[in-house]
PAROLUM-771312 format. One record per residue (C-alpha): x, y, z. Coordinates in pm, 1 decimal, padded with zeros to 6 digits, always signed. Layout:
PT       c1       c2       c3
PT        X        Y        Z
...
//
This chain:
PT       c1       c2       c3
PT -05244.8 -08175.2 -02730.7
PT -04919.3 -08074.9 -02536.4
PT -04601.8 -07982.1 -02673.1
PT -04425.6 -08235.3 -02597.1
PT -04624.2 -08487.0 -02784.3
PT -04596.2 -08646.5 -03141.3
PT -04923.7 -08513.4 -03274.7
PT -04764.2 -08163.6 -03156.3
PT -04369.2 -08180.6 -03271.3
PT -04482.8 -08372.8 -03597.6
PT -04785.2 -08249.7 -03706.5
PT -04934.9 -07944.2 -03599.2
PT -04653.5 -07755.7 -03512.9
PT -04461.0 -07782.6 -03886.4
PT -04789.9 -07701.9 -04087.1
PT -04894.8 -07379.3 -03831.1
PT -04507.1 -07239.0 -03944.1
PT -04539.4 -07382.0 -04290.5
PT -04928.4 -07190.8 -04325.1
PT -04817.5 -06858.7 -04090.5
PT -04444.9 -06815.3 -04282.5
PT -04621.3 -06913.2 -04650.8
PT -04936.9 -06629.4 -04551.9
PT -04900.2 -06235.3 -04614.6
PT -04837.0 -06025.1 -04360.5
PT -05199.0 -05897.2 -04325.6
PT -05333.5 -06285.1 -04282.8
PT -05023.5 -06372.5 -03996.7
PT -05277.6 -06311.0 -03717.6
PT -05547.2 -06499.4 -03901.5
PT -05371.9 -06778.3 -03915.8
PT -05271.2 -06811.3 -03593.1
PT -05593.1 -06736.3 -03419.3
PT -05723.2 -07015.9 -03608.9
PT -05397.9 -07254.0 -03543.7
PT -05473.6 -07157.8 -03180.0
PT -05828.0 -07245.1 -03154.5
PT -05761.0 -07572.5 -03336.7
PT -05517.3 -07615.8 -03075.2
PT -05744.2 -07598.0 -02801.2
PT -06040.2 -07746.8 -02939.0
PT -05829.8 -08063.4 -03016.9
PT -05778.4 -08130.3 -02642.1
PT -06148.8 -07996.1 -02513.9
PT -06405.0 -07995.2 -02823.7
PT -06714.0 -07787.3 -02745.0
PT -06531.5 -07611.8 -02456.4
PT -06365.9 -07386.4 -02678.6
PT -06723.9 -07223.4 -02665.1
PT -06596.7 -07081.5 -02282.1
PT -06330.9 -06938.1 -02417.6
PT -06514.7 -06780.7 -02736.4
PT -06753.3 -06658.2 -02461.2
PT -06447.8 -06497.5 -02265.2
PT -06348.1 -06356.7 -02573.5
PT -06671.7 -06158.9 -02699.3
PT -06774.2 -06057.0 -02326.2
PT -06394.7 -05906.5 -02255.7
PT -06481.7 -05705.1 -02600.4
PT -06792.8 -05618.5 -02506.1
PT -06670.5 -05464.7 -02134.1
PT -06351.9 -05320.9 -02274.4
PT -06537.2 -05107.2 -02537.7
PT -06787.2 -04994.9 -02260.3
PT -06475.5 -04898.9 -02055.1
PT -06311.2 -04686.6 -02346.7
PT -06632.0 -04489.3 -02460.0
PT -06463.6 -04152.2 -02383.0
PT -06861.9 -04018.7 -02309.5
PT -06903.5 -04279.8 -01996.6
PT -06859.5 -04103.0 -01641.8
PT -06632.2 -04217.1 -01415.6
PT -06917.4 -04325.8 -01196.6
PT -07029.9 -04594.9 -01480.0
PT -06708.7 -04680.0 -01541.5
PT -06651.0 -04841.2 -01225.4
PT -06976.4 -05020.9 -01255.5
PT -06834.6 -05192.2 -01590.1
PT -06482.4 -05284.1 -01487.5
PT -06667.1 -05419.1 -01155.2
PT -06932.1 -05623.6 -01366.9
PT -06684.8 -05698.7 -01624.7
PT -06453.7 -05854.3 -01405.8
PT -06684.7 -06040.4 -01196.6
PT -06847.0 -06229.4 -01517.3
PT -06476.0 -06315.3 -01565.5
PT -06467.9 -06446.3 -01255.4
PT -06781.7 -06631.8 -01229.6
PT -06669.4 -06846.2 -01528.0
PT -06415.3 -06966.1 -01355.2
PT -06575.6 -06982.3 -00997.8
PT -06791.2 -07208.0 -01166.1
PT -06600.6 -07479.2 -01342.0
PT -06323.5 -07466.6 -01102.1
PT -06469.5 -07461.9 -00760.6
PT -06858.5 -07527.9 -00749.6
PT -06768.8 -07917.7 -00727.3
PT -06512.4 -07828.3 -00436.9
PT -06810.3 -07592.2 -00273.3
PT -07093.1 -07789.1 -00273.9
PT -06898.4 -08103.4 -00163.1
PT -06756.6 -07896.0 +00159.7
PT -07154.7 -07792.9 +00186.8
PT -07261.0 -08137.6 +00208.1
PT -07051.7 -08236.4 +00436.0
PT -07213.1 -07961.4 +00657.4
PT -07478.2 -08060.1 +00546.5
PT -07470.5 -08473.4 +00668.9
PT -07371.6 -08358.1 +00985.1
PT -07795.2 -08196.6 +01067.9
PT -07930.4 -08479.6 +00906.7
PT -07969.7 -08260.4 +00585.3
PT -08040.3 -08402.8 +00217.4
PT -07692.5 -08336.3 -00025.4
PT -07674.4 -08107.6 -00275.7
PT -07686.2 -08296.0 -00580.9
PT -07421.0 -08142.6 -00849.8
PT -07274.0 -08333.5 -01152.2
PT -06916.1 -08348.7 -01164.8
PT -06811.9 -08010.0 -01377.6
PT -06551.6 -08060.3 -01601.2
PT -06227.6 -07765.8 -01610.6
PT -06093.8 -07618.3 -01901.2
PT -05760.1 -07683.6 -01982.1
PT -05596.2 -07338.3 -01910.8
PT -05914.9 -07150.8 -01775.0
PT -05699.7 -06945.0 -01503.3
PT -05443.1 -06853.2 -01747.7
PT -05655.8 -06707.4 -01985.1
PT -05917.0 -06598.1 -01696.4
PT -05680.4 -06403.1 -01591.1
PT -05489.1 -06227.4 -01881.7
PT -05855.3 -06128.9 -01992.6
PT -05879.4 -05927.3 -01643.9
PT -05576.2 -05767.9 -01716.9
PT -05706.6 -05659.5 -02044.9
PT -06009.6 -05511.8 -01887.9
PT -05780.9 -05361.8 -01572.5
PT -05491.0 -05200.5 -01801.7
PT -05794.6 -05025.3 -02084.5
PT -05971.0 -04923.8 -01698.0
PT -05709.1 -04734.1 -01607.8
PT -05644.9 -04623.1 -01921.2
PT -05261.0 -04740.5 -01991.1
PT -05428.0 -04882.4 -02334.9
PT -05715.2 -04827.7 -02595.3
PT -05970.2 -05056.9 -02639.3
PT -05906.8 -05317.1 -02854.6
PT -06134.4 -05248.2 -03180.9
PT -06001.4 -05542.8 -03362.2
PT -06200.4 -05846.9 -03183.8
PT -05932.0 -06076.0 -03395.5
PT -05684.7 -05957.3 -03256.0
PT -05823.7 -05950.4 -02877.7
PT -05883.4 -06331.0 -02952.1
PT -05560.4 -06408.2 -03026.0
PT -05434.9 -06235.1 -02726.0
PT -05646.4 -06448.6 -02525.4
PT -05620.0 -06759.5 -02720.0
PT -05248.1 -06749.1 -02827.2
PT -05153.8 -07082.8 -02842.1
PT -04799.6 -07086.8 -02719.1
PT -04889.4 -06966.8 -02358.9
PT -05252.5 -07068.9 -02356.4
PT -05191.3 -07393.2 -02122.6
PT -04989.1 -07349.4 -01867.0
PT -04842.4 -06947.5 -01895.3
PT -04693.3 -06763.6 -01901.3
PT -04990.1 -06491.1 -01812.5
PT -04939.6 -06222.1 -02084.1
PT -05024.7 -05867.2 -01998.0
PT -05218.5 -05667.7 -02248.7
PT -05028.4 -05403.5 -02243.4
PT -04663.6 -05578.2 -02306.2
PT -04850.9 -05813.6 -02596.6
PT -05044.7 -05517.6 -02789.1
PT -04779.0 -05370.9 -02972.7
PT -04638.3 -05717.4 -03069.4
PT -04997.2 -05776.9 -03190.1
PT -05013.1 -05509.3 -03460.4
PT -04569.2 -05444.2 -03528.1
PT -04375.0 -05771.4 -03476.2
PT -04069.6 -05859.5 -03630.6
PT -03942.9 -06176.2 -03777.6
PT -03594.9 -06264.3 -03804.2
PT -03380.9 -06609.2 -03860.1
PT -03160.5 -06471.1 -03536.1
PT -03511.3 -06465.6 -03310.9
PT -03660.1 -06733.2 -03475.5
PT -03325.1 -07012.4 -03406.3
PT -03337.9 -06912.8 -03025.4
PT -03680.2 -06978.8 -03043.7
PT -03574.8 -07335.7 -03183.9
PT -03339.1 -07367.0 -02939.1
PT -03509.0 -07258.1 -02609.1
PT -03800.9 -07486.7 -02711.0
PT -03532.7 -07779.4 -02717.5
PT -03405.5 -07641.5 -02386.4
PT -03752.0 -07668.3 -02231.1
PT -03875.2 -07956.6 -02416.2
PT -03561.3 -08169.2 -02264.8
PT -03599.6 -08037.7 -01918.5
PT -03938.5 -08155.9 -01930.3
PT -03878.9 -08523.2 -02093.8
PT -03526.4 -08605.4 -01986.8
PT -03564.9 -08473.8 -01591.7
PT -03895.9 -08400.1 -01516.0
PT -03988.0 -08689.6 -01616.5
PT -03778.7 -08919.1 -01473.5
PT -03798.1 -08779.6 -01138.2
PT -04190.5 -08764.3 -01183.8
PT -04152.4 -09111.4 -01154.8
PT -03987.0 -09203.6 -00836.0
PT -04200.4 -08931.7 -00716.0
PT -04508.8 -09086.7 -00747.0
PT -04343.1 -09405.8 -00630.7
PT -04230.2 -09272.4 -00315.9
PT -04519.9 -09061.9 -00267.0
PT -04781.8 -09420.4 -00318.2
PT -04603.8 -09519.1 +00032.0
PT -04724.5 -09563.0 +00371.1
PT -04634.3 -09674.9 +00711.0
PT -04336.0 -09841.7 +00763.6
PT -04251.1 -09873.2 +00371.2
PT -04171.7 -09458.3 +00364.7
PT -03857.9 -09446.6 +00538.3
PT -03708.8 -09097.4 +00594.5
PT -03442.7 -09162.7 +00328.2
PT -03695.8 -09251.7 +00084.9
PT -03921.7 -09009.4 +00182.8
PT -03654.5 -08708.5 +00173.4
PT -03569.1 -08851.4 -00146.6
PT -03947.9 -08849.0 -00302.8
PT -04016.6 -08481.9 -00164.5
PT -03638.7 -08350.0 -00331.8
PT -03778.6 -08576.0 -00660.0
PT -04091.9 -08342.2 -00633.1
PT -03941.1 -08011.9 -00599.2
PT -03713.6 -08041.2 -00898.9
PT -03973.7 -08201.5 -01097.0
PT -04250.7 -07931.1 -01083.6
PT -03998.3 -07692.4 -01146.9
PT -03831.8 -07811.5 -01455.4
PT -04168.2 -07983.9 -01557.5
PT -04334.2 -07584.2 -01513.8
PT -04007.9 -07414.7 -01625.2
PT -03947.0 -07656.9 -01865.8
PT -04310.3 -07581.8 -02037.8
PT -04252.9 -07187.8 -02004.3
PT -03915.1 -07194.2 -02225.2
PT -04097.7 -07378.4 -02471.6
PT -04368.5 -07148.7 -02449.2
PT -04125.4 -06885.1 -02500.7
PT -03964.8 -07065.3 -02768.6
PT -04276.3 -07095.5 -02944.3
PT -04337.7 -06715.2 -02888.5
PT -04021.1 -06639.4 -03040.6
PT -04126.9 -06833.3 -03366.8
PT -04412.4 -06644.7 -03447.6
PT -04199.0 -06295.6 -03379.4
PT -04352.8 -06271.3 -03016.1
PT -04146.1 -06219.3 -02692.4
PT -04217.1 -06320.2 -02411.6
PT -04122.5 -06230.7 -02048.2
PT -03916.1 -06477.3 -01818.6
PT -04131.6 -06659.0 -01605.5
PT -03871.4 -06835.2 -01388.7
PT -03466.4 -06712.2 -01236.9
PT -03340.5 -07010.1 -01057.5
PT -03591.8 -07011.8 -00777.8
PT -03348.3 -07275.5 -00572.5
PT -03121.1 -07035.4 -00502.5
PT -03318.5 -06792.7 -00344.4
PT -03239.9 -06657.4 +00039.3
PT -03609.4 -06582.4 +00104.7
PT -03941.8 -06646.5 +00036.1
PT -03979.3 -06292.4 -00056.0
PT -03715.3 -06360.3 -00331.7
PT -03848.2 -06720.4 -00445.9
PT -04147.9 -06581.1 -00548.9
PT -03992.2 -06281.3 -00739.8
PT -03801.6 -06624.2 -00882.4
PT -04103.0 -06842.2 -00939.9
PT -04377.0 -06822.5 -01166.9
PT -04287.0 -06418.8 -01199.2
PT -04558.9 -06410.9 -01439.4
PT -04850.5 -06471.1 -01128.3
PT -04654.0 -06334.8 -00869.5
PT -04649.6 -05998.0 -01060.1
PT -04983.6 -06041.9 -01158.4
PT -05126.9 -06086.4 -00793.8
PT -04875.5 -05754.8 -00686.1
PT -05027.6 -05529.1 -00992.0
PT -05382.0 -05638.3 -00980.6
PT -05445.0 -05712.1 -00640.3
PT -05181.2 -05624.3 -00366.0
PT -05091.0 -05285.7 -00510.4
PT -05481.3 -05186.2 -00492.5
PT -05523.7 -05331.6 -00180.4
PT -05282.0 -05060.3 -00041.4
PT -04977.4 -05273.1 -00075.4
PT -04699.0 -05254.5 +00186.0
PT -04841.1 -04870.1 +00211.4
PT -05095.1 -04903.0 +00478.0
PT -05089.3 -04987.4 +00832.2
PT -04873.4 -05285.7 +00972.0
PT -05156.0 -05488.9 +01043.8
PT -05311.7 -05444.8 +00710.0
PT -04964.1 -05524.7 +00508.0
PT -05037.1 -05879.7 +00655.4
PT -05393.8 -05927.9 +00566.7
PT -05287.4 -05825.6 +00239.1
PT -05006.5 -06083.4 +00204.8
PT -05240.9 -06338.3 +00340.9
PT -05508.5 -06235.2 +00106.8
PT -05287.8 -06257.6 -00152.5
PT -05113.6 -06587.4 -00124.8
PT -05437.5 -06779.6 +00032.4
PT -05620.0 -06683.9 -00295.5
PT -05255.8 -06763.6 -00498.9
PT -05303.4 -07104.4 -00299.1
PT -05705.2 -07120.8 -00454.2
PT -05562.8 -07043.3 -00804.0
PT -05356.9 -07344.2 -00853.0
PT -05683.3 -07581.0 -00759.5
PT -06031.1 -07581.5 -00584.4
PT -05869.0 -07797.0 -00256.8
PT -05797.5 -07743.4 +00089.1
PT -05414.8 -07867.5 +00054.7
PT -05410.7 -07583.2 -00188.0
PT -05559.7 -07332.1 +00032.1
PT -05362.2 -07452.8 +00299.8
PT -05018.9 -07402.1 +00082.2
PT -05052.7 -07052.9 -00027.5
PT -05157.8 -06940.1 +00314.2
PT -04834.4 -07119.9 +00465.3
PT -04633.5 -06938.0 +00203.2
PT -04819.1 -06570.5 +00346.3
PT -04731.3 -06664.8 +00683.6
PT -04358.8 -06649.5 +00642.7
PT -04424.2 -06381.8 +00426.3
PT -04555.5 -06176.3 +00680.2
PT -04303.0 -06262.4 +00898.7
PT -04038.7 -06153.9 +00707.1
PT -04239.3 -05844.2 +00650.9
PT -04234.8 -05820.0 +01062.5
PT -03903.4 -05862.1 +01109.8
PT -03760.6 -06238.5 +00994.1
PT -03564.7 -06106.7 +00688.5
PT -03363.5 -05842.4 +00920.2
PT -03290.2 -06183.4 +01140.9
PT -03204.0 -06355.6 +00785.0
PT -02940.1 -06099.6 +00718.3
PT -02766.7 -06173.6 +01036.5
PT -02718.0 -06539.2 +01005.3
PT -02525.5 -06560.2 +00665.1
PT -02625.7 -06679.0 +00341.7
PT -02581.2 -07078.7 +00384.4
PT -02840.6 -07031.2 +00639.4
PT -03057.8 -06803.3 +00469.9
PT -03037.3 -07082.4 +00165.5
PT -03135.2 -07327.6 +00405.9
PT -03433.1 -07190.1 +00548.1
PT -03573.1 -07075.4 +00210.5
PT -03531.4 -07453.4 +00064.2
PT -03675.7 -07553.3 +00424.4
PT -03997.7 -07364.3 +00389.6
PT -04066.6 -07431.7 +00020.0
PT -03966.4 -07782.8 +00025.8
PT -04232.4 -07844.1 +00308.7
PT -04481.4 -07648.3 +00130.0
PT -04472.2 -07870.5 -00131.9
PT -04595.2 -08179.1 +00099.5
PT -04890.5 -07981.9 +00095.6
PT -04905.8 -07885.4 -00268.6
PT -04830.0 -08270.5 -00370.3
PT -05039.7 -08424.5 -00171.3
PT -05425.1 -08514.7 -00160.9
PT -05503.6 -08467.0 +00197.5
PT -05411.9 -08340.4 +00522.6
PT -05356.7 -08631.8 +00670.0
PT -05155.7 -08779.8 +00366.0
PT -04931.5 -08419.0 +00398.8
PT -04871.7 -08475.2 +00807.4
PT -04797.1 -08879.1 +00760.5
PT -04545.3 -08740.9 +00507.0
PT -04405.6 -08449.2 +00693.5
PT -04395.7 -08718.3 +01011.4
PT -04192.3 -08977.8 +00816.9
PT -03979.9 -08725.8 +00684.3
PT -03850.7 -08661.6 +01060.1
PT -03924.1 -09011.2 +01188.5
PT -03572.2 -09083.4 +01306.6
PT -03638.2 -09434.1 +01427.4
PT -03747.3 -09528.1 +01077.8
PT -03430.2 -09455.6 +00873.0
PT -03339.5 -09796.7 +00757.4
PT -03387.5 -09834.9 +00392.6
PT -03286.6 -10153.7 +00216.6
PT -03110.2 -10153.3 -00144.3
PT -03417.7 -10344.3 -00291.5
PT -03629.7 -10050.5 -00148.1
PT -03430.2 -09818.3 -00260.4
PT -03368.4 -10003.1 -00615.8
PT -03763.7 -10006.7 -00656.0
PT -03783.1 -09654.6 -00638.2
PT -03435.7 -09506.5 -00801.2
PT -03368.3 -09623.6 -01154.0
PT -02987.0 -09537.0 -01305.7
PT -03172.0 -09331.9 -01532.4
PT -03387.0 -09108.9 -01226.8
PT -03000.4 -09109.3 -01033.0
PT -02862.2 -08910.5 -01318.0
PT -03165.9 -08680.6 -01356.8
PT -03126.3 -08634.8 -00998.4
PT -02806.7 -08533.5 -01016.8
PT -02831.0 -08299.3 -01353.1
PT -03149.8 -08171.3 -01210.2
PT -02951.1 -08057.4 -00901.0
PT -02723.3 -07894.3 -01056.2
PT -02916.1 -07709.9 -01360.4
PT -03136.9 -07581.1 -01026.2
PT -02861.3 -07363.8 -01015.4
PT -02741.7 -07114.4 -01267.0
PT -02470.9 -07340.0 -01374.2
PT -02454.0 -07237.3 -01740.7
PT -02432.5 -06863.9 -01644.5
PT -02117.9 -06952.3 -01447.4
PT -02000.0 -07145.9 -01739.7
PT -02024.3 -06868.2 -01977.7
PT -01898.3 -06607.8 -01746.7
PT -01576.5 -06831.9 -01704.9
PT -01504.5 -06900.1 -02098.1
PT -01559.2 -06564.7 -02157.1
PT -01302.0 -06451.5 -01878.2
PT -01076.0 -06658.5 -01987.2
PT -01057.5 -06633.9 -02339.7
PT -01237.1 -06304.9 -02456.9
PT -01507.6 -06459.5 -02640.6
PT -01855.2 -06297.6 -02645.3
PT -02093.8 -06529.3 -02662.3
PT -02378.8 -06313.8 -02847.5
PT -02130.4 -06187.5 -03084.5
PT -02158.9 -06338.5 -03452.8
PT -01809.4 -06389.7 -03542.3
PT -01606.9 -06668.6 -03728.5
PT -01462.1 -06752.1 -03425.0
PT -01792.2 -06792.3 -03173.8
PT -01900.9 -06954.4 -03511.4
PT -01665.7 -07273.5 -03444.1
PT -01588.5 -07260.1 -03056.2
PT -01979.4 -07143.1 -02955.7
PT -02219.0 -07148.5 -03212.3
PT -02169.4 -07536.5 -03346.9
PT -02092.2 -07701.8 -03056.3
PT -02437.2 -07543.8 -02899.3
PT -02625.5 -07651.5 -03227.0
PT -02452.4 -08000.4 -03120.0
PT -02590.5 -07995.5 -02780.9
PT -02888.1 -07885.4 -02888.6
PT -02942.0 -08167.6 -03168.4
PT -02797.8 -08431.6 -02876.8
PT -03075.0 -08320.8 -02644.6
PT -03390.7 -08302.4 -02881.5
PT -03265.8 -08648.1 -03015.2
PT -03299.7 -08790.4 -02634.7
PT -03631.8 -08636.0 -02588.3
PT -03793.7 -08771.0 -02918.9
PT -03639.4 -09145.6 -02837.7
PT -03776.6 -09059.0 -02429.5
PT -04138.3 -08965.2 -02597.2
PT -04163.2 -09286.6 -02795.9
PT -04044.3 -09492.2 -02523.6
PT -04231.9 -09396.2 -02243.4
PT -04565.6 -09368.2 -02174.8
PT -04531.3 -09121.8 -01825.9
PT -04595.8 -08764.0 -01969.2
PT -04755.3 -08557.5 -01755.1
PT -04799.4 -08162.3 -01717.2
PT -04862.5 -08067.3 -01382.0
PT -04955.1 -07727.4 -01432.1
PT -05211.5 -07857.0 -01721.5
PT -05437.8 -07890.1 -01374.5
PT -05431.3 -07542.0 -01297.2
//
């Protein structure tokens, strides 16, 4: 079931806030927990059993961590075992197949019998939740949070169905108090409404449509991917799995905001940034500030020697490259990402500064756009025939029936919105009408009440309209991020 479905927008999601609104206070969590496992079950049926597992052994480890009477000693030995049965569970649906099919491949070339292994099948969401249950275990470690006692309430943390998919990774520690003390208002619960419309018509009206002459362009080969086309498939790409991604987090925040739950940011206009150092404080902040506080802080951080500041920046982003799939393109991604990483850690950004920010704008898009050949693609070989045509100079000629198979009127002004809604547009917009006329645009007044307030509820209204009449129309609805 994903959000942007009919089953979800018609059914589920009006009788979870007709049950949860209708319930006491006392039975809120109840009712969600249960709305939540329904959730996932509907989409994977007996494998909600790995998650109930997750569940009961990240209660079992937390309240071994928390027993005030356990030495330090000990202590390490649980968050250590605790953490690596969290991480076995998802070694094992998520990269046995991708392990044993490298080792047979070693394997056939000494003559040597395969490894036989049956194709595993991954949970929808298993890193997400994977990895907010290690946080649970890391923050009660270091003591920044009791135990949970309540093994309700530690489910719904980890089975929350808003962010259970596809992020954003909720820390323990930020979610807790919202567990036990949230507050429900109409104010929080309308810009819930409203950034789930937000997010579900990035993801139907743009994503979408540029998913589309994506995986049109990207089908090509030989002489057929011409470097316009193929320019224009990898650009297609790069605003589609970010407004597909960011599209799914504001309606995950949305959602969050519904039930009385906030939720951080998880993406600031990545596009714009002058550095990969600053895209990924930009992009999917939620993993990027998990992999600084639960990995490349305790690895010693920027803190140690030079050369270790590298292998930790490597480390980090080759195993950030492993978390979004069990594949070498993957792999090859997030340690291409570290490299420039730990050259700007060497000396590249102090160059950056010097060259003004154009250019610094230009060689962030540069390295992330090429990254994602690697991310998008299968193969290797499928990533360098791509990269090649996208530099193949003597190949440039690109008819209008080419161009017309690819590029629908529809995908030309996605492209175009897209392109612009990259950038923080709508922050410029407000800053303007509020410099020029005085109006505050959070302020609940009679005025913002006809000039703001209505003619957003009309937007708002206009946009879910055009995502409801995209979702019965088309067919093409995919989540990339569900893979992960």
């Amino acid at each position: 079931m994903i959000f942007s479905s009919p089953i979800f927008l018609f059914g589920f999601l009006p009788i979870v806030l007709l049950l949860y609104y209708s319930s006491p206070r006392v039975m809120k969590n109840v009712i969600l927990l249960l709305s939540s496992l329904f959730f996932y079950t509907w989409g994977e049926v007996f494998y909600v059993l790995v998650m109930v597992a997750s569940i009961f052994s990240n209660y079992f480890f937390g309240w071994l961590l928390y027993n005030k009477q356990k030495k330090q000693q000990k202590r390490k030995i649980y968050i250590s075992v605790g953490i690596t049965v969290n991480l076995a569970l998802l070694f094992f649906f998520k990269y046995a197949n991708f392990i044993i099919d490298n080792v047979n491949k070693l394997l056939s070339t000494v003559n040597v019998a395969p490894v036989h292994l049956d194709t595993i099948h991954l949970p929808l969401g298993i890193s997400f939740f994977t990895f907010q249950a290690v946080s649970y275990l890391v923050d009660v470690y270091r003591k920044d949070v009791p135990a949970q006692k309540n093994i309700l309430n530690l489910s719904l943390y980890i089975s929350l169905f808003p962010q259970l998919i596809a992020g954003p990774i909720v820390r323990y520690h930020d979610i807790i108090p919202q567990l036990n003390h949230r507050t429900h208002s109409f104010n929080l619960f309308s810009s819930g409404v409203q950034r789930f419309i937000y997010g579900l018509a990035k993801k139907m009206l743009l994503a979408n449509s540029l998913g589309e002459v994506a995986d049109l362009i990207f089908a090509l080969s030989g002489n057929d991917l011409t470097l316009l086309l193929a320019w224009i498939g990898i650009f297609s790409y790069t605003l589609q799995i970010y407004f597909d991604f960011s599209g799914y987090s504001d309606m995950a925040v949305g959602l969050g905001r519904m039930f009385g739950f906030r939720f951080q940011e998880n993406f600031n206009y990545p596009y714009i940034a002058r550095s990969l150092r600053e895209f990924w404080r930009r992009w999917h902040i939620s993993l990027s500030t998990w992999f600084r506080d639960y990995l490349y802080i305790p690895l010693g951080g920027s803190r140690v020697s030079t050369g270790r500041v590298y292998m930790n920046l490597l480390t980090v982003f080759i195993l950030t490259g492993l978390w979004h799939g069990a594949d070498w393109n993957f792999l090859f991604w997030g340690l291409f990402h570290g490299v420039f990483l730990a050259a700007e850690h060497a000396g590249l950004s102090r160059i950056l500064k010097k060259i003004g920010t154009p250019m610094q704008h230009m060689y962030a898009l540069t390295v992330v756009v090429t990254g994602w050949v690697f991310f998008r693609t299968e193969t290797f070989a499928q990533a360098f025939d791509y990269l090649y045509a996208m530099i193949n100079l003597y190949n440039y000629q690109t008819t209008t029936l080419q161009f017309a198979q690819v590029f629908s009127s529809e995908a030309i002004y996605a492209f175009v919105a897209a392109s612009m809604l990259s950038m923080p547009v709508y922050a410029w917009i407000k800053t303007k009408i509020a410099t020029k006329t005085g109006l505050i645009f959070d302020k609940y007044t009679v005025t913002n009440f006809f000039l703001i307030k209505i003619p957003k509820l009309g937007f708002a209204s206009l946009l879910l309209f055009l995502s409801i009449v995209k979702i019965a129309s088309s067919t093409y609805n995919p989540f990339i991020y569900f893979r992960f």
